[in-house]
BALOBA-1460 file (C-alpha; in Angstrom, 3 decimals):
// residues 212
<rec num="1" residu="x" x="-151.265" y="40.818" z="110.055"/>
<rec num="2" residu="x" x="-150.531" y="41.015" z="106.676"/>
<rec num="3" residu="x" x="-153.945" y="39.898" z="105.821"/>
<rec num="4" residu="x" x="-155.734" y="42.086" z="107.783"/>
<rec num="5" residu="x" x="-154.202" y="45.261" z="105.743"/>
<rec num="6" residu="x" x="-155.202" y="43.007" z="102.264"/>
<rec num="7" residu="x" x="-158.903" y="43.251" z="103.497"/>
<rec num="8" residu="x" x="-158.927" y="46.621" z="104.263"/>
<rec num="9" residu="x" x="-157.411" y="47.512" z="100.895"/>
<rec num="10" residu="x" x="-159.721" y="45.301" z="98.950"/>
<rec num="11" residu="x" x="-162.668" y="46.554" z="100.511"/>
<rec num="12" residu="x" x="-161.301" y="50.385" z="99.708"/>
<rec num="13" residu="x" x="-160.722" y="49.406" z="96.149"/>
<rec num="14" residu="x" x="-164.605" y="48.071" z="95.946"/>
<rec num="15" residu="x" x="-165.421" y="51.489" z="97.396"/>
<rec num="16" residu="x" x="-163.580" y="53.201" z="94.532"/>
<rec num="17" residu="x" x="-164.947" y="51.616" z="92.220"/>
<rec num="18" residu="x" x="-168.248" y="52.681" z="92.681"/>
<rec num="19" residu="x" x="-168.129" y="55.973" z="94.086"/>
<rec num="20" residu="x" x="-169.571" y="59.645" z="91.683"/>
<rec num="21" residu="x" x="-168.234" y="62.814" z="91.750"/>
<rec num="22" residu="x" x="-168.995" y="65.837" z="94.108"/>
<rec num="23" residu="x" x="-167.758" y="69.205" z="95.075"/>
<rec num="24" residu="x" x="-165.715" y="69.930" z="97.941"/>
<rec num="25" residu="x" x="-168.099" y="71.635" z="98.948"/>
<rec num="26" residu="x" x="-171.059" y="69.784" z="99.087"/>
<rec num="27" residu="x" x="-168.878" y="67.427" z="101.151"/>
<rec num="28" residu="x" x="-167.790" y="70.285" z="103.653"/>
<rec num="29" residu="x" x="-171.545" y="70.574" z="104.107"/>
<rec num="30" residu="x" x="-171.232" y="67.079" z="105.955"/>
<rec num="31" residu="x" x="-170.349" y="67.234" z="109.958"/>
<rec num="32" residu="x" x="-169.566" y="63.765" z="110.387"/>
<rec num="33" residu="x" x="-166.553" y="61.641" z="108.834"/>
<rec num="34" residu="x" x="-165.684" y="58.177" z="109.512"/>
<rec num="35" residu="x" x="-162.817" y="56.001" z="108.010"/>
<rec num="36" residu="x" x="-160.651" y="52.927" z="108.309"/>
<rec num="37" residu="x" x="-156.675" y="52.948" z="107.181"/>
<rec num="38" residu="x" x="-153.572" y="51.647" z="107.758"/>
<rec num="39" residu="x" x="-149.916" y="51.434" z="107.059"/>
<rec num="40" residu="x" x="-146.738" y="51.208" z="108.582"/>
<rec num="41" residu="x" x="-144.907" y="52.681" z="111.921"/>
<rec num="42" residu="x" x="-141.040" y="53.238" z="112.465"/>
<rec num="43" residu="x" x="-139.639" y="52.925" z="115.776"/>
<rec num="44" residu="x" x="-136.427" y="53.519" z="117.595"/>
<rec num="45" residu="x" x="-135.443" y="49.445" z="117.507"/>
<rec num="46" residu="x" x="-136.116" y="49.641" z="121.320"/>
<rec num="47" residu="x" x="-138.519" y="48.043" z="121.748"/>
<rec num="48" residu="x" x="-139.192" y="47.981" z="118.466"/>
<rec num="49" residu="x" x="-138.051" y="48.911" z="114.363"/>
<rec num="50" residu="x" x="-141.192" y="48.670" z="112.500"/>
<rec num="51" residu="x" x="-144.772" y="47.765" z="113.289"/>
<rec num="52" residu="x" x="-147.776" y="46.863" z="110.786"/>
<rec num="53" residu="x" x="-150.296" y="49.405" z="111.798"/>
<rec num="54" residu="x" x="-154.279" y="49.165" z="111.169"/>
<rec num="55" residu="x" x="-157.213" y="51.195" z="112.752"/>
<rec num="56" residu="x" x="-160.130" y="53.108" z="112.346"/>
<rec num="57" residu="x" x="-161.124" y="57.093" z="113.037"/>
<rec num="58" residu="x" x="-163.903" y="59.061" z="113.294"/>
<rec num="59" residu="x" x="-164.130" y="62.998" z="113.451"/>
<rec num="60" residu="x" x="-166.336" y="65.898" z="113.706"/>
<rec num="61" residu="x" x="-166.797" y="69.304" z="112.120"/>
<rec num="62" residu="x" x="-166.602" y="72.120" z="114.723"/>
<rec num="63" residu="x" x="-167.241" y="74.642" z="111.612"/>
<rec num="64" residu="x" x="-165.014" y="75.326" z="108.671"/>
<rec num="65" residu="x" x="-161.902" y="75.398" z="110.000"/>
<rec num="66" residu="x" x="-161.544" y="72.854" z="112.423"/>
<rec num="67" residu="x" x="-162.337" y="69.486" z="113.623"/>
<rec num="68" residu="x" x="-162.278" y="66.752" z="117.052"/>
<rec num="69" residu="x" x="-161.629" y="63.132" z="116.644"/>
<rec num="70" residu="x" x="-160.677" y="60.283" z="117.885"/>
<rec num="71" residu="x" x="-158.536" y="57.072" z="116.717"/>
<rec num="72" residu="x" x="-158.503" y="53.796" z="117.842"/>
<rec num="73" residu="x" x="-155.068" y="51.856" z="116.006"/>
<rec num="74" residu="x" x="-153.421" y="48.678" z="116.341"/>
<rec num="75" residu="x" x="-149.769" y="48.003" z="116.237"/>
<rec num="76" residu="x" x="-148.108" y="44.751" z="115.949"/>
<rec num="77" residu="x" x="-144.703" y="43.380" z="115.622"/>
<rec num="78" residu="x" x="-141.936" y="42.024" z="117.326"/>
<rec num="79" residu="x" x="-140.032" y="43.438" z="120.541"/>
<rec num="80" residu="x" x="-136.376" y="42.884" z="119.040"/>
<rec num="81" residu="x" x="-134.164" y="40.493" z="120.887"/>
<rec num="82" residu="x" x="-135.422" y="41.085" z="124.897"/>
<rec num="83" residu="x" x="-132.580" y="38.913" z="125.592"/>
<rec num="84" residu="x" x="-130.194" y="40.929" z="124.251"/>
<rec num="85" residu="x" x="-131.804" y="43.848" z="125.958"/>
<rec num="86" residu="x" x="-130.725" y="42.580" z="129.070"/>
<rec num="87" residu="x" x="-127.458" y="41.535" z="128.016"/>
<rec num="88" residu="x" x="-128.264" y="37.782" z="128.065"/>
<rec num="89" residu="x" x="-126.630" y="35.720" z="125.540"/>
<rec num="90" residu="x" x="-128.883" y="33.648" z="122.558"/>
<rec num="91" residu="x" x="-128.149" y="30.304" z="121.218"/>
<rec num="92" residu="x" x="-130.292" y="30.918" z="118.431"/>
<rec num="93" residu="x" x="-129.702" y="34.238" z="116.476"/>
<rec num="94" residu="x" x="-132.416" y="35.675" z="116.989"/>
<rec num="95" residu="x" x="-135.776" y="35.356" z="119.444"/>
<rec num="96" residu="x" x="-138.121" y="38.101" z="119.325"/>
<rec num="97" residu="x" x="-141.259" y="38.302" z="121.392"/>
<rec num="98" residu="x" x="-144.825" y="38.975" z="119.681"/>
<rec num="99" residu="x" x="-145.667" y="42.462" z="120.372"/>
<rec num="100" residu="x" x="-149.330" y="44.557" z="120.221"/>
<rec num="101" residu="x" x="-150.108" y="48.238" z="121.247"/>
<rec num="102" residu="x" x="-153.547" y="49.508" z="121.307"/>
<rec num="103" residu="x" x="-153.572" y="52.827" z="121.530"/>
<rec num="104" residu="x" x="-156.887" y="55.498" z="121.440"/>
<rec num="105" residu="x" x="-156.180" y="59.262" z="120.408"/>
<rec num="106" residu="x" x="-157.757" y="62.437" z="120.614"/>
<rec num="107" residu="x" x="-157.317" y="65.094" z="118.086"/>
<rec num="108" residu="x" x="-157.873" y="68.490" z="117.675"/>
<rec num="109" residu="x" x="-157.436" y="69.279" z="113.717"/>
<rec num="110" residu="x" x="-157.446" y="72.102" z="111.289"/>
<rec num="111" residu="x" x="-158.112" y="71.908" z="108.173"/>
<rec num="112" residu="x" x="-157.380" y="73.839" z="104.685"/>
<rec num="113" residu="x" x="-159.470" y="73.606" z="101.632"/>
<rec num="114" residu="x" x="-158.276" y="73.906" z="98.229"/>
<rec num="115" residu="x" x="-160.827" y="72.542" z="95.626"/>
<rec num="116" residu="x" x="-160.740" y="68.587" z="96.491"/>
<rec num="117" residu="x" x="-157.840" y="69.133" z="98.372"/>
<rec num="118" residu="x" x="-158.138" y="68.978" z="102.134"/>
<rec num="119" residu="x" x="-154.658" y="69.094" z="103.864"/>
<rec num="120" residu="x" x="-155.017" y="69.713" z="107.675"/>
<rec num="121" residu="x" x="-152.437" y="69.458" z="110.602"/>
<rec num="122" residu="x" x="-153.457" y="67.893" z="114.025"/>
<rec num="123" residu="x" x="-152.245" y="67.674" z="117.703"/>
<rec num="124" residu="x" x="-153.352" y="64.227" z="119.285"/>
<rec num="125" residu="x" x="-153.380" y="63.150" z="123.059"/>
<rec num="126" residu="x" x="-153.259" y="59.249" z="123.251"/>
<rec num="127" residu="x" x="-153.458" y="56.099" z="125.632"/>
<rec num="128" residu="x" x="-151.674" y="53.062" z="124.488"/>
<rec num="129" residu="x" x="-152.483" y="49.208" z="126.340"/>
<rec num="130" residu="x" x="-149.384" y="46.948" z="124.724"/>
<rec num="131" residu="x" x="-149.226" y="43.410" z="125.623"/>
<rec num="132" residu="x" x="-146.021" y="41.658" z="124.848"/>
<rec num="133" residu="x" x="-145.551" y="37.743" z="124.622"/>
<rec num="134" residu="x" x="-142.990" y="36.057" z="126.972"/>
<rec num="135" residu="x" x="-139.524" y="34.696" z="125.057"/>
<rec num="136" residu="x" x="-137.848" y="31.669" z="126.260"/>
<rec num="137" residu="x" x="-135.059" y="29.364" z="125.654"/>
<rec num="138" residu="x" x="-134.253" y="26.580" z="127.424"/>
<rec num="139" residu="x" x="-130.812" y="25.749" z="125.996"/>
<rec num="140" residu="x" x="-129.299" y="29.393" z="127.847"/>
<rec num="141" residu="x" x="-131.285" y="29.504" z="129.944"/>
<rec num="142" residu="x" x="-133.574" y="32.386" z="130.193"/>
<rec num="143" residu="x" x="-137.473" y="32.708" z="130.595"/>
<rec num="144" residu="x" x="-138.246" y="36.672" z="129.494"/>
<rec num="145" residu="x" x="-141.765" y="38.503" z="130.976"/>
<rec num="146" residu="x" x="-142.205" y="41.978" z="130.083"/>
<rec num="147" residu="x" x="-144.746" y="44.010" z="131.793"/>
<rec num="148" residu="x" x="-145.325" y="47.274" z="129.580"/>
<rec num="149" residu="x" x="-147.826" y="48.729" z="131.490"/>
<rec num="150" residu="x" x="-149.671" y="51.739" z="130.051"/>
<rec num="151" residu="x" x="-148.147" y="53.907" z="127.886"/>
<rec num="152" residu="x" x="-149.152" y="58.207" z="127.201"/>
<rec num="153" residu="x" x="-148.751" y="59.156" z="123.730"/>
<rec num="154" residu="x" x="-148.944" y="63.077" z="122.806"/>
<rec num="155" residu="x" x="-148.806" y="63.278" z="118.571"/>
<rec num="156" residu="x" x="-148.695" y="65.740" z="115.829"/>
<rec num="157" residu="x" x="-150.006" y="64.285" z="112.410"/>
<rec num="158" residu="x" x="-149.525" y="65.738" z="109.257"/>
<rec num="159" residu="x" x="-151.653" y="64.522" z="106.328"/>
<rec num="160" residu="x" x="-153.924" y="65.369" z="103.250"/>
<rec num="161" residu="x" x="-157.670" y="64.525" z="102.024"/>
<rec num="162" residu="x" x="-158.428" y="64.203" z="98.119"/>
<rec num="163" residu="x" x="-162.488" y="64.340" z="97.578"/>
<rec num="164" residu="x" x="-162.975" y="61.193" z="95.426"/>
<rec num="165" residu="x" x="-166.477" y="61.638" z="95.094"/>
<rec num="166" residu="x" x="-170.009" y="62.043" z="96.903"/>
<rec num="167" residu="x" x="-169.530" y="61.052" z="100.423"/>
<rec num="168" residu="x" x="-165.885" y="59.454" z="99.637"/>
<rec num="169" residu="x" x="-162.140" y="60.836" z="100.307"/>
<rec num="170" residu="x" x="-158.494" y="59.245" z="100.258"/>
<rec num="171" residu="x" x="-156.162" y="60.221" z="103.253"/>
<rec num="172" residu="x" x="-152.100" y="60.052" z="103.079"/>
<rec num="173" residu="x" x="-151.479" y="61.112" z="106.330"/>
<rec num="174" residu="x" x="-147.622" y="61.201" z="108.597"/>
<rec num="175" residu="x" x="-148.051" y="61.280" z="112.788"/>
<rec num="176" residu="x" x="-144.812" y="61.094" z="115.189"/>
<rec num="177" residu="x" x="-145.471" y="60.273" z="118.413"/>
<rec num="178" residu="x" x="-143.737" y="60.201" z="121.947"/>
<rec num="179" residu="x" x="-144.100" y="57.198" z="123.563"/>
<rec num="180" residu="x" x="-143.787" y="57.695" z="127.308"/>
<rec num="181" residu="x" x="-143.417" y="54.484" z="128.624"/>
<rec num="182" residu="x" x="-142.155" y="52.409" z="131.443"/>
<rec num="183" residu="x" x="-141.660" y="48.958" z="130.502"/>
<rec num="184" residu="x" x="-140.235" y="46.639" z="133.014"/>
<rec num="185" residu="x" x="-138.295" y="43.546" z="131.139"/>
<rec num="186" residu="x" x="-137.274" y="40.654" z="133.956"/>
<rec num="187" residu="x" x="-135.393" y="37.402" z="133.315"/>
<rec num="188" residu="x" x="-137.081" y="34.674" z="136.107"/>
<rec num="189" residu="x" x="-133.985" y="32.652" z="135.666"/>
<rec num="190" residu="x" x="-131.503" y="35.211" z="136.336"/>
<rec num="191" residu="x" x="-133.287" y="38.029" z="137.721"/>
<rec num="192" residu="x" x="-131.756" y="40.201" z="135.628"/>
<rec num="193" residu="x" x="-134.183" y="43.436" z="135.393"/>
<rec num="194" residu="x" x="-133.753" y="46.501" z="132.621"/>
<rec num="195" residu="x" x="-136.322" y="49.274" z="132.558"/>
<rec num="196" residu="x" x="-137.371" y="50.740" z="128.732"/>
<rec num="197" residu="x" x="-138.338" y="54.346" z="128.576"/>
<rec num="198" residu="x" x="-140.184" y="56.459" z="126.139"/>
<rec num="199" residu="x" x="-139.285" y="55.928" z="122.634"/>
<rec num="200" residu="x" x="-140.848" y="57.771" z="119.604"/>
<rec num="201" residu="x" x="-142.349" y="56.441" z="116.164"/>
<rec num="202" residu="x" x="-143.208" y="57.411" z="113.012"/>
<rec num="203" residu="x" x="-146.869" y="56.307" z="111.092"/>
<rec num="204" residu="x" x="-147.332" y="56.746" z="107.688"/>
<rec num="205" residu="x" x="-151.092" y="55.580" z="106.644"/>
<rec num="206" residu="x" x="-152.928" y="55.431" z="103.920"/>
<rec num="207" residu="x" x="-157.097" y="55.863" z="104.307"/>
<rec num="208" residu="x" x="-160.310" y="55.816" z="103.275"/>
<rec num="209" residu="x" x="-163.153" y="57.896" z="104.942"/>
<rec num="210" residu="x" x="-166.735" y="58.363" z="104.672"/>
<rec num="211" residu="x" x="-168.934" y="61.561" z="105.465"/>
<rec num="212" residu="x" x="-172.484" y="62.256" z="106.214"/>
């Protein structure tokens, strides 16, 4: 995971590296943007506390005020301790189960412009697909399956564009999202059975977008 986000920063620092300088407004004359970032997600700690997060965007200009788009991110980390979730005790101290969500969002932006400044504030309607490895231990024991199913993610980003040159721009951007979810976490050995609601988390990325 960790080397995934190392490419995608070297390959934005090549980018920098080369790109000129232009107006923003020569780049407002462009309709179409396309970018990759990623950063970091906060969760609840049920199912999850944080989550490396990596993806790519694309958007269009409706005129000069707003924009549609849609994202396609990747989160991965660890559901925390799905034993302990069902109140099952652990020999070892801790046993986490490999976690992914895949989750595709619409937006519906506006943007400001202010020189090469571009902050804008979006609404976002999303799908997420997570798939979560099974956790087992022998020595208690228990045999853990989660079945997440699909998850619907409504989201409200915050974030700002800096014009680094023809074509190029940097993005900082913050989104919160609602989970609502309906995972169903089931022990085959005991049959114990817990249900996990909607949670919320909290992205903070950093990206890199092209225009044409």
């Amino acid at each position: 995971m960790k080397k995934h986000i190392s490419h995608i920063l070297l390959v934005m620092g090549c980018i920098l590296a080369t790109v000129g300088s232009a107006s923003g407004q020569e780049m407002d004359n462009y309709k179409y943007q396309f970018g990759v970032r990623g950063g970091m997600t906060l969760a609840d700690g049920e199912p999850a506390n944080d989550l490396i997060t990596y993806g790519i965007y694309g958007r269009y200009n409706l005129n000069d005020k707003w924009n549609i788009g849609l994202s396609v991110d990747n989160l991965t980390g660890d559901f925390e301790e799905p034993n302990a979730f069902l109140g099952i005790p652990a020999v070892k101290p801790k046993n986490d189960a490999a976690m992914s969500n895949v989750v595709f969002t619409l937006w519906g932006e506006r943007e400001f412009k202010y020189k090469k400044l571009r902050p804008y504030a979006a609404l976002g309607l999303g799908v997420g697909i997570p798939s979560v490895d099974d956790v087992v231990d022998p020595d208690v024991p228990y045999n853990i399956t989660t079945d997440p199913g699909t998850e619907f993610i409504p989201a409200f980003a915050l974030g700002l564009r800096y014009i680094l040159g023809k074509n190029w721009e940097a993005e900082l951007s913050t989104v919160y999202s609602y989970h609502v979810a309906d995972w169903q976490v089931k022990d085959m050995e005991s049959g114990a059975v817990r249900s996990l609601d909607d949670y919320s988390t909290y992205a903070f990325y950093l990206g890199l977008g092209y225009r044409f």
